[in-house]
N, C-alpha and C positions, 0 to 999 in steps of 0.2 A: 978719443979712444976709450975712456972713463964713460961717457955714457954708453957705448958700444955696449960695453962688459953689463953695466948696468940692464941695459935692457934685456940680452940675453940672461944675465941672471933672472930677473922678475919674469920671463915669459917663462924661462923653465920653471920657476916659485907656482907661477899662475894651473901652467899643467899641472906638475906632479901633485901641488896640495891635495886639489879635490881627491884623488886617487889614495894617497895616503890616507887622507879622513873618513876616506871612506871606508875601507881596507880595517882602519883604527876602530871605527864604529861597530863594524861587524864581528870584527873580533873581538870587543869588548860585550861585545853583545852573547857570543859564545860564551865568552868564559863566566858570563854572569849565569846563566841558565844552566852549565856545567856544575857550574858549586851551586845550586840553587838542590840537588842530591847528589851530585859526585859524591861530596863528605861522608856522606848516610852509607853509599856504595864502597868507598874507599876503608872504612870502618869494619863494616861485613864482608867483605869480599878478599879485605886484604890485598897479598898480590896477585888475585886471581881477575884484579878491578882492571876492565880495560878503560885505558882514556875515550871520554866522549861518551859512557855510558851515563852520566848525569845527564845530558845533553839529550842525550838520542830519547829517555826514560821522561824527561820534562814535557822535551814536544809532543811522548803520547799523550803525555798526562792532559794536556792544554785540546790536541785534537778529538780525545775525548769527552774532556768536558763540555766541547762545542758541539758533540755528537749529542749527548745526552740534553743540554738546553735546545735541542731541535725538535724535543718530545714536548706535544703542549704540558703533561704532567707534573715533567721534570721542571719546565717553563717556567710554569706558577709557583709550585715547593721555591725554587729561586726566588724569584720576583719577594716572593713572602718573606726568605731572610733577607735580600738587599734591604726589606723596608723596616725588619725590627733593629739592620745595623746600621741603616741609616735615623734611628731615633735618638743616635749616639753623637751627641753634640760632634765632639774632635772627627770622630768617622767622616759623618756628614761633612764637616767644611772642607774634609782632603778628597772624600772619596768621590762624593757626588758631583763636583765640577770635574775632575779627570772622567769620571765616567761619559759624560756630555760630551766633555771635548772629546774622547776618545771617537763617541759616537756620531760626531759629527764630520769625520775623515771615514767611516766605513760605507761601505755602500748604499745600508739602510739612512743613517743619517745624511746619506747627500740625497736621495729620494725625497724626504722631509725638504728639505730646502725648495724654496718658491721660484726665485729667478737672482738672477746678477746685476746689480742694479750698480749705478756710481752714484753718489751723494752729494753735491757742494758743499762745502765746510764753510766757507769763507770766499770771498772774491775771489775768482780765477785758484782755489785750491779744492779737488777733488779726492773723495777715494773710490776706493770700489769694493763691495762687501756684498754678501747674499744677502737676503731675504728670510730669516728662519722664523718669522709668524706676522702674520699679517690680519690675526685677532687678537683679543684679550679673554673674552667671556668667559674661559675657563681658568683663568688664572687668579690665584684667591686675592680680594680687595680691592682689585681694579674696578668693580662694578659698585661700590661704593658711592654713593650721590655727588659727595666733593670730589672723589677722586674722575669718577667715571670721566667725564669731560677731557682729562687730560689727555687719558688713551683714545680718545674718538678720533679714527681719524689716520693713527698712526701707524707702522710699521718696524717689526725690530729687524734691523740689518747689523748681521754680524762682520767686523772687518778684520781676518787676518792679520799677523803680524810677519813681518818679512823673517827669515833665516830664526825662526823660534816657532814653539809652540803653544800658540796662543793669541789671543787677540782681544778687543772689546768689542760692543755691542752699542749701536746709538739704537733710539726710538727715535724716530723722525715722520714728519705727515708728509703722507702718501704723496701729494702732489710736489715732493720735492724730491723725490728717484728718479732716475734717468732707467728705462731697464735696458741691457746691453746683451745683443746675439752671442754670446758665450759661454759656451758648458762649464756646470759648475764643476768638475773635474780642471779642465785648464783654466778656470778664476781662481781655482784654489791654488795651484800649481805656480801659477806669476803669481799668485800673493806673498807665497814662502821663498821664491826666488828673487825677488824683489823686482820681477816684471823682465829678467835679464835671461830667462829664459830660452832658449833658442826653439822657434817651431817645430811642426812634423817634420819639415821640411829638410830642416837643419841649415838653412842659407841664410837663413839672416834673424836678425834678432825682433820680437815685439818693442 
């Protein structure tokens, strides 16, 4: 009877979380971009401030600015402060790996990516991770006489981390990838779910 209850508990635990976390996430995510200028409107406005004009007032802000970096002009002017604030030691170490990572879930950054490859670790232990360069030449000191050697040869695959945001990166030679028939959209997708994923289909599991 005890595990009866039991199970029924944990399957309703099993549905409802995701829903809630998710529910939680969005909402948190609201309220973050609401005070992000709510405050500034709540200030000036008084009680004339409706709720959710911080909110509605950010997303222009953000769909504008993506409007404007769509101008090659505006492009460049950017590009030109990303580089004088990234000459900013602390900047650089926060800002420029989220930018990467950022950009490597956006459309443009998954175009960038080569192919889905699985890697051998070790005896009978694989992963699976893309392909994000499969040169060096342009990357400063890798063409270095002692160094160059190292790089010959190799490829950097980047391997997702399950239910988190991030991952690492092996250099590994090319003849030891496997490449595998699937879009990097659904590699990326089972890498963050930890492969438990359910198909198009929705019938069964990877």
């Amino acid at each position: 009877m005890l595990k009866r209850i039991t199970d029924i508990f944990l399957r309703g635990l099993l549905t409802i979380l995701p829903i809630v976390i998710t529910f939680y996430l969005i909402y948190t995510g609201v309220v973050i971009f609401e005070n992000i200028l709510g405050q500034f409107f709540r200030d000036v406005l008084k009680e004339s401030y409706i709720p959710g004009l911080g909110l509605l007032t950010t997303l222009v802000i953000i769909f504008i600015f993506g409007l404007i970096l769509t101008h090659f002009i505006s492009k460049s002017i950017w590009e030109q402060i990303e580089k004088r604030l990234t000459q900013v030691p602390l900047i650089k170490a926060v800002y420029s790996p989220l930018k990467d990572l950022m950009g490597l879930f956006s459309s443009d950054g998954q175009k960038d990516l080569k192919s889905v490859v699985m890697v051998e670790l070790s005896n009978g232990t694989h992963v699976v991770g893309l392909v994000t360069r499969d040169h060096f030449e342009d990357v400063q000191g890798t063409q270095e006489p002692n160094i160059k050697s190292t790089f010959d040869g190799k490829v950097a695959v980047y391997v997702p981390l399950s239910y988190a945001l991030g991952g690492y990166t092996l250099l590994i030679d090319k003849s030891k990838i496997q490449k595998l028939n699937i879009p990097v959209e659904k590699a990326l997708s089972l890498a963050i779910t930890g492969w438990v994923k359910s198909n198009a289909q929705g019938d069964k599991h990877v």
